[in-house]
PyMOL commands that place a pseudoatom at each C-alpha (Angstrom):
pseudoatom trace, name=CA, resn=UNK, resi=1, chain=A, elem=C, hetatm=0, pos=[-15.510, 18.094, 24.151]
pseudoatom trace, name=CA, resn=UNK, resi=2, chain=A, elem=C, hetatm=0, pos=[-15.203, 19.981, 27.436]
pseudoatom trace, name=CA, resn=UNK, resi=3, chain=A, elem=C, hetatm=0, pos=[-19.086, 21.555, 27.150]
pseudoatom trace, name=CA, resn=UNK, resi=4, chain=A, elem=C, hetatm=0, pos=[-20.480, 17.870, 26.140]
pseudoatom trace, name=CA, resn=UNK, resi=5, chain=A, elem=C, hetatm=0, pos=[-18.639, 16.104, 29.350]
pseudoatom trace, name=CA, resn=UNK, resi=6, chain=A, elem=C, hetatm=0, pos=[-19.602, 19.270, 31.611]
pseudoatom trace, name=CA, resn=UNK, resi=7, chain=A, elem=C, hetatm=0, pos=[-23.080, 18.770, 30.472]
pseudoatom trace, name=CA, resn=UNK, resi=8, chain=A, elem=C, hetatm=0, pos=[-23.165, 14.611, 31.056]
pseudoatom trace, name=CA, resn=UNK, resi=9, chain=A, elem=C, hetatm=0, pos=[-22.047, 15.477, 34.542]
pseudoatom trace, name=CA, resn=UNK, resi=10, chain=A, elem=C, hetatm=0, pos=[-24.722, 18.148, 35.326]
pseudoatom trace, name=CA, resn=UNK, resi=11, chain=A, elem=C, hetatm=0, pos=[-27.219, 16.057, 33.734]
pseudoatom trace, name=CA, resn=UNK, resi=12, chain=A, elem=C, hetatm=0, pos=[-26.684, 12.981, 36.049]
pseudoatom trace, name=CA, resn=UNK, resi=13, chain=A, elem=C, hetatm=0, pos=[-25.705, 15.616, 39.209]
pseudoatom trace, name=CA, resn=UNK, resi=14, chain=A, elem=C, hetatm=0, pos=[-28.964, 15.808, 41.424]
pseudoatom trace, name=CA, resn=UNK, resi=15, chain=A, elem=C, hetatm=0, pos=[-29.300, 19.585, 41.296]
pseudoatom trace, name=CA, resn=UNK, resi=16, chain=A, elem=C, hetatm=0, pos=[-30.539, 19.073, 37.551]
pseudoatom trace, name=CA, resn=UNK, resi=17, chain=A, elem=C, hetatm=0, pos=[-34.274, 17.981, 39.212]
pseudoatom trace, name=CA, resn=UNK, resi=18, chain=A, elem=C, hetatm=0, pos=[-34.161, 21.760, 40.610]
pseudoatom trace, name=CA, resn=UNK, resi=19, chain=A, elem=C, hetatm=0, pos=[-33.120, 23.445, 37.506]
pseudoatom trace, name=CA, resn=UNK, resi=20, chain=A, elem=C, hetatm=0, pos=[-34.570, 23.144, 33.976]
pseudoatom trace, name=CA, resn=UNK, resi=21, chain=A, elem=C, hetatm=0, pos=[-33.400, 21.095, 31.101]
pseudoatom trace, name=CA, resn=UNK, resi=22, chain=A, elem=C, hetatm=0, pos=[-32.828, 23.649, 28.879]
pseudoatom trace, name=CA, resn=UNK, resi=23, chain=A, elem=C, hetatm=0, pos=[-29.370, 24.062, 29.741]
pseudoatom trace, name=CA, resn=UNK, resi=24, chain=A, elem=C, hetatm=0, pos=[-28.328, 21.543, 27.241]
pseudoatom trace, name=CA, resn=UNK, resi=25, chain=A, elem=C, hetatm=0, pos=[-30.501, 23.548, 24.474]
pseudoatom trace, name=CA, resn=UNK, resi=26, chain=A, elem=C, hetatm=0, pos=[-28.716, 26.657, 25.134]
pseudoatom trace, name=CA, resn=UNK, resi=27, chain=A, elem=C, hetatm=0, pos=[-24.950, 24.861, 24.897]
pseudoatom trace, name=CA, resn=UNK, resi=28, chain=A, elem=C, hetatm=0, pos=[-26.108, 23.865, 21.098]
pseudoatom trace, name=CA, resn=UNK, resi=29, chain=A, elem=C, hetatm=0, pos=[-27.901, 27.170, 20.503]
pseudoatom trace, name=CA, resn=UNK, resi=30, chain=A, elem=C, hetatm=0, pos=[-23.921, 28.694, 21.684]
pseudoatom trace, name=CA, resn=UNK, resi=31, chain=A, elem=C, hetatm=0, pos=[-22.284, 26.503, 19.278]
pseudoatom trace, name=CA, resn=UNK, resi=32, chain=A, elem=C, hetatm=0, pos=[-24.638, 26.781, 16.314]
pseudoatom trace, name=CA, resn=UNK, resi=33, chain=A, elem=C, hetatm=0, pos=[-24.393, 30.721, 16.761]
pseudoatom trace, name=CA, resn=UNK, resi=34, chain=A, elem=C, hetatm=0, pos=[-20.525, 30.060, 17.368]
pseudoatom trace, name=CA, resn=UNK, resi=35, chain=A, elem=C, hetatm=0, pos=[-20.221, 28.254, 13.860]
pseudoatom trace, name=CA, resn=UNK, resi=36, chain=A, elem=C, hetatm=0, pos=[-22.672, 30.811, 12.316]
pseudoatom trace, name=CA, resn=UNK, resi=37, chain=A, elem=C, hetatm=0, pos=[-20.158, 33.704, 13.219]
pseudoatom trace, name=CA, resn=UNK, resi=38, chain=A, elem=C, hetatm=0, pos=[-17.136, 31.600, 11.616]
for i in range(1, 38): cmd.bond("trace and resi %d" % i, "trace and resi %d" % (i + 1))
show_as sticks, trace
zoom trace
């Protein structure tokens, strides 16, 4: 729950327009590899 509200906030933060969107990508590419190793 913590990663999905972290990544709400940095989406509607301003310093998202200088960064790239794939942040959120790589948060479900961590959990998918997360669930894979369980």
């Amino acid at each position: 729950m913590n990663r999905i509200k972290s990544s709400a906030a940095a989406t509607s933060s301003p310093a998202v327009n200088t960064k790239p969107p794939a942040i959120i990508p790589d948060d479900r590419d961590l959990d998918v590899s997360s669930s894979m190793l369980k």
